[in-house]
MARBARO-530332 format. One record per residue: residue number from 1; residue in three letters; x, y, z of N, C-alpha, C in turn. Coordinates in steps of 0.001 Angstrom, whole numbers, plus 500000, padded with zeros to 6 digits. Example, Ala and Ser with C-alpha at 12.3 -4.5 7.8 and 13.67 -1.06 7.14 Angstrom:
   resi   resn      npx      npy      npz     capx     capy     capz      cpx      cpy      cpz
      1    Ala   513190   494310   507800   512300   495500   507800   513200   496700   507800
      2    Ser   512850   497750   507080   513670   498940   507140   512900   500030   507870
***
This chain:
   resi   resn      npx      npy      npz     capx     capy     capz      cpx      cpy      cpz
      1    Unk   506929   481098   510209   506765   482013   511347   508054   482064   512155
      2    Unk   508575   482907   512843   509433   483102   513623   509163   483077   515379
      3    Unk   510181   483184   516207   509754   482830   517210   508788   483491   518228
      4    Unk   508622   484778   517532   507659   485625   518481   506375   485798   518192
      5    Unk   506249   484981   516835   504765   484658   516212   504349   483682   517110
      6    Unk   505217   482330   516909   504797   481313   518012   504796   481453   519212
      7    Unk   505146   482707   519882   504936   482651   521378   503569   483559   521338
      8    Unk   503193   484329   520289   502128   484905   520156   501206   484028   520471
      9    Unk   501041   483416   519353   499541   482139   519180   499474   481359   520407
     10    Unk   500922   481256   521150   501147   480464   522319   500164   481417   523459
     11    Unk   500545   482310   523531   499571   483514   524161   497874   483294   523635
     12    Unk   497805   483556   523174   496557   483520   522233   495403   482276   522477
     13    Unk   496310   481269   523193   495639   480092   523352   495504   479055   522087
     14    Unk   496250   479476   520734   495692   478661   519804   496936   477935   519305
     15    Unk   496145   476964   518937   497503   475766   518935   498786   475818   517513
     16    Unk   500139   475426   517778   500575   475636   516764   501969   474292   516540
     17    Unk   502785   474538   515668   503605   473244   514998   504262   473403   516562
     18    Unk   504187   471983   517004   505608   472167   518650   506874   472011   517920
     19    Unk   507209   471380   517182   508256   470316   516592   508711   471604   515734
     20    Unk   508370   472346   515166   508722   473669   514535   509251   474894   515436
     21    Unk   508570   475082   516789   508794   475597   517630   509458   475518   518361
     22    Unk   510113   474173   519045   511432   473781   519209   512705   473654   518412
     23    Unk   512520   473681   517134   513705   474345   516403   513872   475131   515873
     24    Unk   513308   476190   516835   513314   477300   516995   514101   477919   517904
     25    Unk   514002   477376   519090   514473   477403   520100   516382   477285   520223
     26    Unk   516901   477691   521145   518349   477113   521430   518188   475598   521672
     27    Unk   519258   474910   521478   519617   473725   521835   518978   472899   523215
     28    Unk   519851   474403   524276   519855   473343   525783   518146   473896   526251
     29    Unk   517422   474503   525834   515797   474859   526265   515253   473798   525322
     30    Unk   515593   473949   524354   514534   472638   523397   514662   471050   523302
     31    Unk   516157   470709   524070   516462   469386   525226   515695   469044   526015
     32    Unk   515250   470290   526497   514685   470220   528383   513701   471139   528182
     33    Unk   512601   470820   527177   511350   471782   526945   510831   471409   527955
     34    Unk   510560   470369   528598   509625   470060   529845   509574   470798   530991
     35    Unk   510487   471561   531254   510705   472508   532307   510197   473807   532225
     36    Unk   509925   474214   530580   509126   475159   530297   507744   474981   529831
     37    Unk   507366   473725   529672   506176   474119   528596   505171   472872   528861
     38    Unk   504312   472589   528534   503290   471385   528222   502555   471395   527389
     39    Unk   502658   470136   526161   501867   470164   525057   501639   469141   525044
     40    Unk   500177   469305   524280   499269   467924   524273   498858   468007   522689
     41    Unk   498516   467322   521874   498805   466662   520873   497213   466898   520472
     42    Unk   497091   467684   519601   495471   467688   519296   495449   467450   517310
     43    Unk   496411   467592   516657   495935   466840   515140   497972   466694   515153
     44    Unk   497914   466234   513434   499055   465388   512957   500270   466540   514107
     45    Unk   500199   467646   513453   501013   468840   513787   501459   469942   514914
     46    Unk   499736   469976   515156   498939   470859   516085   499104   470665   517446
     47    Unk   499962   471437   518303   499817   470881   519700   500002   472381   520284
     48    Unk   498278   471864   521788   497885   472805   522589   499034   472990   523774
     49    Unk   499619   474209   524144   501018   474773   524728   500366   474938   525734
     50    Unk   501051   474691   526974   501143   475607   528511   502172   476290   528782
     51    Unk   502291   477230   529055   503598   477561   529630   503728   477672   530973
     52    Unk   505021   477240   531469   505296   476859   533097   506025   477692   532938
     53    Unk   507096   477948   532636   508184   478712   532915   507864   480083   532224
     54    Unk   507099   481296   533403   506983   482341   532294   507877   483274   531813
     55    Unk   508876   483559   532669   509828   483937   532837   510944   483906   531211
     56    Unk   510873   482755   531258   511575   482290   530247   511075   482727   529041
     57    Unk   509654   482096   529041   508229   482535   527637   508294   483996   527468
     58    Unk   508318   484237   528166   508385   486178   528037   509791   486543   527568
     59    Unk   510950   485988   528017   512100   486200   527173   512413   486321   525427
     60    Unk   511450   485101   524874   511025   485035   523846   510689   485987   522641
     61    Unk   510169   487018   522954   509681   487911   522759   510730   489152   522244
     62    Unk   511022   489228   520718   512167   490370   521009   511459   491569   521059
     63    Unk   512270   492726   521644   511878   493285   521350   511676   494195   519834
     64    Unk   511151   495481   519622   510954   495806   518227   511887   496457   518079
     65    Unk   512444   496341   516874   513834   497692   516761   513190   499153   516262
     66    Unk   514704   499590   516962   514143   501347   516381   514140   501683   515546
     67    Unk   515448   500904   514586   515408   501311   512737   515670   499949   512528
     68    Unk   516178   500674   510930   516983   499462   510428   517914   498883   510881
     69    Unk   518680   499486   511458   519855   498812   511169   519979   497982   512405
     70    Unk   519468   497664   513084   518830   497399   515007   518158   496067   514672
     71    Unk   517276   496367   513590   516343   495356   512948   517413   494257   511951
     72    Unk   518153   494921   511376   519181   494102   510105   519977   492955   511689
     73    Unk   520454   493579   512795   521299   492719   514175   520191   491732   514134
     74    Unk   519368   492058   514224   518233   490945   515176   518024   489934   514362
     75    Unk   518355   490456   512816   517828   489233   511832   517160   489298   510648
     76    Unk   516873   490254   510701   515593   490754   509856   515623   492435   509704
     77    Unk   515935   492410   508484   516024   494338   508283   514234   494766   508254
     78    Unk   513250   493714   507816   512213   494143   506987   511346   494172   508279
     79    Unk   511819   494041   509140   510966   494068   510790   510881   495468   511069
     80    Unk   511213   496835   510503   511457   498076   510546   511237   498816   509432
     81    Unk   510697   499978   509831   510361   500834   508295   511783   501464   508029
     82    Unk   511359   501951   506568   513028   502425   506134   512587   503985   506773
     83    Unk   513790   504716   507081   513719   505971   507568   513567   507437   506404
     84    Unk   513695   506966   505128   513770   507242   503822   513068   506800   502717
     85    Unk   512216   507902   502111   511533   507372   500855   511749   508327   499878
     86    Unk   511215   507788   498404   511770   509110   497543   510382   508978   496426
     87    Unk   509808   509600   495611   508966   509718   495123   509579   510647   493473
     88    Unk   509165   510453   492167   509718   510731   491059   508676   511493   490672
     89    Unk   508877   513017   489721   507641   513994   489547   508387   514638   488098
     90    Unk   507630   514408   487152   507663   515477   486082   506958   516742   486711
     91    Unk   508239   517899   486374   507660   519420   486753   507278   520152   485676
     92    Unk   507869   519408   483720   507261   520095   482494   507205   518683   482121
     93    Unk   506604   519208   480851   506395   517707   479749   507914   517910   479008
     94    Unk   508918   518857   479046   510299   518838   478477   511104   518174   478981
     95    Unk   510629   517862   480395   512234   517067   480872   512407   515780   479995
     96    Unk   513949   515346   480400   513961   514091   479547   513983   512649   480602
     97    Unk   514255   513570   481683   513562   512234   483239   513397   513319   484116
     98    Unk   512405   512552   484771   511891   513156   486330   513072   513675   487469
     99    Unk   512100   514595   488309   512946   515028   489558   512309   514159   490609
    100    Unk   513646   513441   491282   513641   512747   492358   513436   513560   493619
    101    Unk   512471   513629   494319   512211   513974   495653   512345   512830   496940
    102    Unk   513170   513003   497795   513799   512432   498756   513275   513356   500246
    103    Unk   512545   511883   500868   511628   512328   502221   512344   511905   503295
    104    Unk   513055   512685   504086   513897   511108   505258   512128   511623   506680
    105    Unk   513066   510848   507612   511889   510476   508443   511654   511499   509158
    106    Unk   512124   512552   509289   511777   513565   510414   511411   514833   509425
    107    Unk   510926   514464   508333   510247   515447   507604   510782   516264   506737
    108    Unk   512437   516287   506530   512930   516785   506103   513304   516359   504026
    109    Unk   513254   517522   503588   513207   517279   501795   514150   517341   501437
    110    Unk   514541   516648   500260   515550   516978   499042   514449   517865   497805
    111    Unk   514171   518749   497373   513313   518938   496880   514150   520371   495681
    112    Unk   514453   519969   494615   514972   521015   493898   513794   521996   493418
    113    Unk   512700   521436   492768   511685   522888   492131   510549   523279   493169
    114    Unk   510357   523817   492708   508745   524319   493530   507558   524018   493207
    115    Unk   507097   523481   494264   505830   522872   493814   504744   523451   492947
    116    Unk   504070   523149   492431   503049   523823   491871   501521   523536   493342
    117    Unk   500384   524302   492483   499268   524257   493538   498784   522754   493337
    118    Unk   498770   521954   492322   498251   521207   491754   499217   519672   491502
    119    Unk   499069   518209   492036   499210   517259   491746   498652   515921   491160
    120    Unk   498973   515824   489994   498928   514918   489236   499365   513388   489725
    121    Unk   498810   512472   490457   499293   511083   490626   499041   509883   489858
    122    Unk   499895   509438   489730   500058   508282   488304   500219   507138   489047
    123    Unk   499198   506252   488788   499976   504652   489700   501153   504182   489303
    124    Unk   500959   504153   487725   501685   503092   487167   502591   503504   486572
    125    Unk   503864   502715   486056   505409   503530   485822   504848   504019   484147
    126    Unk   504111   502332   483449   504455   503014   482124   503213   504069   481734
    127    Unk   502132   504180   482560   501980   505348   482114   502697   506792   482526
    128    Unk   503198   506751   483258   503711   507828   484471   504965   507675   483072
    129    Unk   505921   506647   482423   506591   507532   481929   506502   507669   480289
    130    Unk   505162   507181   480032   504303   507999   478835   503337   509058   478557
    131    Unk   503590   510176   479570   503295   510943   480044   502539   511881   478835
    132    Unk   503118   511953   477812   502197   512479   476777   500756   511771   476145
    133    Unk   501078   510616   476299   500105   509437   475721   499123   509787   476953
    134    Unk   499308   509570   477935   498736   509309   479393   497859   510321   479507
    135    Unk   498618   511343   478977   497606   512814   479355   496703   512716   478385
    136    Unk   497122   512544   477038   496003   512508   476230   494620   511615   476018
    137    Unk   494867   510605   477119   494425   509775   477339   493097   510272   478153
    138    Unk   493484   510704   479238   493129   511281   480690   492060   512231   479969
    139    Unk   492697   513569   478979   491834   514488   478582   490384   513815   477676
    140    Unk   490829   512803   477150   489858   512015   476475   488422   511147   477537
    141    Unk   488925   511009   478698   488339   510651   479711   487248   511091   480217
    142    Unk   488140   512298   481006   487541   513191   481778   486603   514268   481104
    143    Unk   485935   515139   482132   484868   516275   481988   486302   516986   481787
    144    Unk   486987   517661   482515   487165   518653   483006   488571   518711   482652
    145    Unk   489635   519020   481745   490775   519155   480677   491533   519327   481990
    146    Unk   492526   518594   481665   493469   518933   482799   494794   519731   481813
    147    Unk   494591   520841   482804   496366   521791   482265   497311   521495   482811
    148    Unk   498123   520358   481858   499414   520373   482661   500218   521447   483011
    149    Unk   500259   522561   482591   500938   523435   482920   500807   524225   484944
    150    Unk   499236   523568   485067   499307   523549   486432   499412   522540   487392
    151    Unk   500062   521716   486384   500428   520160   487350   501659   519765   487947
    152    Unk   502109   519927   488738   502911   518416   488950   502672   517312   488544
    153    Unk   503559   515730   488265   502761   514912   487809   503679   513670   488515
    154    Unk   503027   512904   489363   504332   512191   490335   503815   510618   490141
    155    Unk   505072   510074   490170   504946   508420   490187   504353   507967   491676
    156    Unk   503028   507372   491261   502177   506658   492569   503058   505318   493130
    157    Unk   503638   505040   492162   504607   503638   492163   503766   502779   492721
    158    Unk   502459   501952   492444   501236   501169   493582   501107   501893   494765
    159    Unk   500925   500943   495873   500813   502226   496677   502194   502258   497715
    160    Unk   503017   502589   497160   504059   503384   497552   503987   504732   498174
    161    Unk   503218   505026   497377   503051   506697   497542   502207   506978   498987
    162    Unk   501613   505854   499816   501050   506367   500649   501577   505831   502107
    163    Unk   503094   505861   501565   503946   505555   502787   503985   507223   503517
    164    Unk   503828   506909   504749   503573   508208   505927   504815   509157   505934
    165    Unk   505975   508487   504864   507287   509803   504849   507240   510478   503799
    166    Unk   506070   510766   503289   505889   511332   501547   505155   512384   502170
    167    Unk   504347   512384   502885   502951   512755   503560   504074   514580   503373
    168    Unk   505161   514988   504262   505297   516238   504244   505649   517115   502642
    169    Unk   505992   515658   501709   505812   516887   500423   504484   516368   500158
    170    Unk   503521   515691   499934   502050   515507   499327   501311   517168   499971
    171    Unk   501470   517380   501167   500893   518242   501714   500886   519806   501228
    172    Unk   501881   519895   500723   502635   520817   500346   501427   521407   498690
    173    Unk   500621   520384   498461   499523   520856   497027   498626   521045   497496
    174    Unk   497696   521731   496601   496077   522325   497251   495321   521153   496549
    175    Unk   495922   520353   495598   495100   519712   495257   495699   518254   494727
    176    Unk   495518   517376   495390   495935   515794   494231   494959   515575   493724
    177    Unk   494978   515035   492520   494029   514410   491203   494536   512832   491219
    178    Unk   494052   512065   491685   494566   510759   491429   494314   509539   490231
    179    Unk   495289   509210   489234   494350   509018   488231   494838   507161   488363
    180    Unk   494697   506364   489135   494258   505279   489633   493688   503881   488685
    181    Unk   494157   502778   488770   493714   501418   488433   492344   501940   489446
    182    Unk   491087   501212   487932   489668   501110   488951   489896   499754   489048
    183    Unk   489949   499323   490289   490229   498089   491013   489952   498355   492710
    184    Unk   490249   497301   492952   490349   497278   495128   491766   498182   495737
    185    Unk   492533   497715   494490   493813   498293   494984   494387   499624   494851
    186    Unk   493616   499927   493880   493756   501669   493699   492315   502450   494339
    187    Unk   491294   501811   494716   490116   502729   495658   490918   502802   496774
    188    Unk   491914   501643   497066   492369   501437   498868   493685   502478   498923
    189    Unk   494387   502947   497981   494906   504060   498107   494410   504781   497771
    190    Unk   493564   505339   496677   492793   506933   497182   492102   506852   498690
    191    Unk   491790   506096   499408   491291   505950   500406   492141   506322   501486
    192    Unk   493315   505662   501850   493958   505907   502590   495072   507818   502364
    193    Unk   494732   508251   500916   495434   509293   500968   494281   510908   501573
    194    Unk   492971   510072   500799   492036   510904   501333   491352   511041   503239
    195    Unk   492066   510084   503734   491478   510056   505279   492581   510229   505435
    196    Unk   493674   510929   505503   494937   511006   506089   495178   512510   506840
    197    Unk   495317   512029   507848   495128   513693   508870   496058   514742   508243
    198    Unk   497498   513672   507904   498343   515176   507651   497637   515403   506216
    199    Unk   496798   515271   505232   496410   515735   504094   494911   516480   504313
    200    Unk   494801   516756   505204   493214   517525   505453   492849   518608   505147
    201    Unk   494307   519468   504769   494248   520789   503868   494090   520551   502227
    202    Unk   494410   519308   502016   494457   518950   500750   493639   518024   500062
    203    Unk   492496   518789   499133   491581   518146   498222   492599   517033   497444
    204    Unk   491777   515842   497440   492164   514401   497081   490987   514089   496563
    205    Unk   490924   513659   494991   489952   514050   493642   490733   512288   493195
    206    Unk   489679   511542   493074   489622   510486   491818   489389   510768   490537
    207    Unk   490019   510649   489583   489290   511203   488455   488781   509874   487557
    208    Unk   487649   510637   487048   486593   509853   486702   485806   510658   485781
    209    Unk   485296   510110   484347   483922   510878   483995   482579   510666   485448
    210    Unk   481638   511816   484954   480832   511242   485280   479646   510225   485117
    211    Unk   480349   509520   483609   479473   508573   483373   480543   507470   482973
    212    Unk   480324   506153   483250   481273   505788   482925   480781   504826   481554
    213    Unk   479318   504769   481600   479235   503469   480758   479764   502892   479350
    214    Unk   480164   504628   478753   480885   504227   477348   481730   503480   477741
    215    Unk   483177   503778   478668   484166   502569   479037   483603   500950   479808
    216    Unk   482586   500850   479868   482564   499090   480353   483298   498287   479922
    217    Unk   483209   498862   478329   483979   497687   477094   485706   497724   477772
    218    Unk   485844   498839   478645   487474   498374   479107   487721   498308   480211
    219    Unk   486551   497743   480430   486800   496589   482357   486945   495800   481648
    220    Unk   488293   495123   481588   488915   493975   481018   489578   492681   481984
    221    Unk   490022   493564   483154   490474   492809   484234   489840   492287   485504
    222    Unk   489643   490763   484969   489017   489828   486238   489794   490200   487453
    223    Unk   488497   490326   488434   488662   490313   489682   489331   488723   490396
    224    Unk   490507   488763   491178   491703   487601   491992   490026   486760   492607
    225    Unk   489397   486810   493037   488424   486578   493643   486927   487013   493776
    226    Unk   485600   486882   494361   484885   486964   494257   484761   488238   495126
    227    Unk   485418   487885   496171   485220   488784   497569   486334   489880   497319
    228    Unk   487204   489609   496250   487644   490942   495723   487075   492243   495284
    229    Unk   485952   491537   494240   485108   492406   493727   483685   492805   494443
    230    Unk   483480   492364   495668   482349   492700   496115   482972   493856   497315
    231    Unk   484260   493597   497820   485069   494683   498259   485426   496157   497932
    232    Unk   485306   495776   496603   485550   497058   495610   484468   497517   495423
    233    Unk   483192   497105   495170   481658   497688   495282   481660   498304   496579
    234    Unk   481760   497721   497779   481386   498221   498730   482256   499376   499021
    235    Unk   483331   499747   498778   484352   500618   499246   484017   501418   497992
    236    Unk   484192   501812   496727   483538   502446   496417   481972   503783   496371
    237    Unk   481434   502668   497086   480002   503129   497715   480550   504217   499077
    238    Unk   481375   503996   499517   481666   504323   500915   482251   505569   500555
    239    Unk   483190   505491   499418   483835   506924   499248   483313   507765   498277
    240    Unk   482095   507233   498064   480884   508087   497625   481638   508140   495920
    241    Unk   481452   507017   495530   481549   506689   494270   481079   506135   493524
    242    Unk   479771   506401   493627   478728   505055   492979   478553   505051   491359
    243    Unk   479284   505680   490831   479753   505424   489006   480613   504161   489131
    244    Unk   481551   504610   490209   482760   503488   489961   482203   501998   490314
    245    Unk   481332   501994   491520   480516   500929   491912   479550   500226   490997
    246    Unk   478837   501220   490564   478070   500211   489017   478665   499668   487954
    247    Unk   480002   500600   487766   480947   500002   486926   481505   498475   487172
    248    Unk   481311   498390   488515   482049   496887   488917   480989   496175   488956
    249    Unk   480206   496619   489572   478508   495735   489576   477979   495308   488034
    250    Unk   477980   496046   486804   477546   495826   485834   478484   494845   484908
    251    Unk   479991   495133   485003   480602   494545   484207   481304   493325   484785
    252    Unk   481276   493379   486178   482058   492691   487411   483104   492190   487132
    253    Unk   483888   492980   486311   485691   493128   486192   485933   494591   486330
    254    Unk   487259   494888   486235   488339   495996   486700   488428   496613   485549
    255    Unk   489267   497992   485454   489714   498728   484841   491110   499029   484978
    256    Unk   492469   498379   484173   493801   499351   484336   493962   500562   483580
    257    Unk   494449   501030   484255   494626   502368   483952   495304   502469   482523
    258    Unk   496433   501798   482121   496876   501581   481204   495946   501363   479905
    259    Unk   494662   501121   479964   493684   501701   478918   493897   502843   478445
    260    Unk   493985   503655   479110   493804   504936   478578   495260   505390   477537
    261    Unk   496215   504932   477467   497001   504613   476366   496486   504416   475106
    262    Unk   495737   503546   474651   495431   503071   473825   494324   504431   473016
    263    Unk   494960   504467   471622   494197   505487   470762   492807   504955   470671
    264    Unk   492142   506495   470191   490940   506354   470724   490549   506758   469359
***
């Protein structure tokens, strides 16, 4: 922890390392802590803080930087969002690499083609750059044939993609199709792309049969935890997905997406 965590918890009332917290501190304050502080000794580590000197305690406290580079002085670049993100999109199945789209923070694009009505989101790189396999995969899946010819088809990169400086090209489609790890971690980004104010013009679609039970046999991937997978039931249920929810309930492992690679 750093020093404005520990003046946090110090706030907070809850006890934390003193002996960590003083070398933390400068030299001539952590000499002469007694003038600021009072701690009493409650386990090996653990000691309950007063602060006397508030003046000082409140000094503590940096403030937040405005960017990076404010944040990189203070110590820490990663204390600040980057002002720049970029997102990778096949616009045909001919290219021989993707077009890089570049978002800086005030909304402004690098954006060479034109969008289509329609986006295609890929979590993962190697399907995103087995893009023929992937699709054929997908069509094997789904009800409803997807034409690439009316797709965009963009790297989700995990959830990268639902960093808030992407948001002015995502907006820009009538429709994302998200084709997602069935897991916690890919419901929690369709989730967050589908409640997202600036996307409210824009249908945000999981794709999914509507049955899933032929695939059980490729929920292959154990859930990190118990309360992983009862997370993923419940959030499921919530975004009104209850295929995907029995899917976890019945087989009570995951699905990567990267299945759908595999000939069928």
């Amino acid at each position: 922890m750093d020093i404005t965590q520990y003046k946090q918890k110090i706030d907070a009332g809850k006890p934390i390392n003193f002996q960590r917290f003083l070398e933390l501190l400068a030299p001539s304050p952590a000499n002469d802590w007694h003038r600021y502080y009072t701690a009493k000794k409650i386990s090996a580590n653990q000691y309950q803080v007063t602060v006397l000197d508030h003046s000082f305690h409140q000094a503590l406290e940096k403030p937040k930087p405005k960017d990076r580079i404010e944040a990189t002085k203070q110590g820490d670049s990663h204390a600040s969002n980057l002002s720049v993100a970029h997102i990778l999109v096949w616009t045909n199945t001919k290219q021989s690499t993707p077009e890089v789209v570049v978002v800086f923070e005030k909304g402004a694009q690098h954006l060479s083609f034109r969008v289509k009505k329609k986006l295609l989101l890929i979590e993962n790189q190697e399907c995103f750059f087995r893009l023929e396999e992937m699709l054929n995969g997908l069509n094997h899946f789904v009800e409803n044939q997807i034409n690439i010819g009316d797709y965009d088809v963009a790297l989700g990169n995990g959830d990268a993609v639902t960093n808030q400086l992407l948001q002015p090209y995502l907006k820009q489609y009538k429709t994302i199709d998200c084709a997602f790890d069935f897991d916690l971690a890919g419901l929690q980004m369709y989730r967050s792309l589908k409640r997202s104010e600036n996307l409210n013009s824009t249908t945000v679609n999981w794709l999914a049969p509507s049955e899933l039970a032929p695939y059980y046999k490729d929920f292959l991937l154990k859930a990190k935890t118990s309360k992983r997978l009862l997370s993923a039931i419940e959030l499921a249920y919530e975004l009104n997905l209850p295929h995907v929810a029995e899917a976890f309930r019945t087989t009570q492992q995951f699905m990567e997406q990267e299945m759908l690679l595999i000939q069928r």
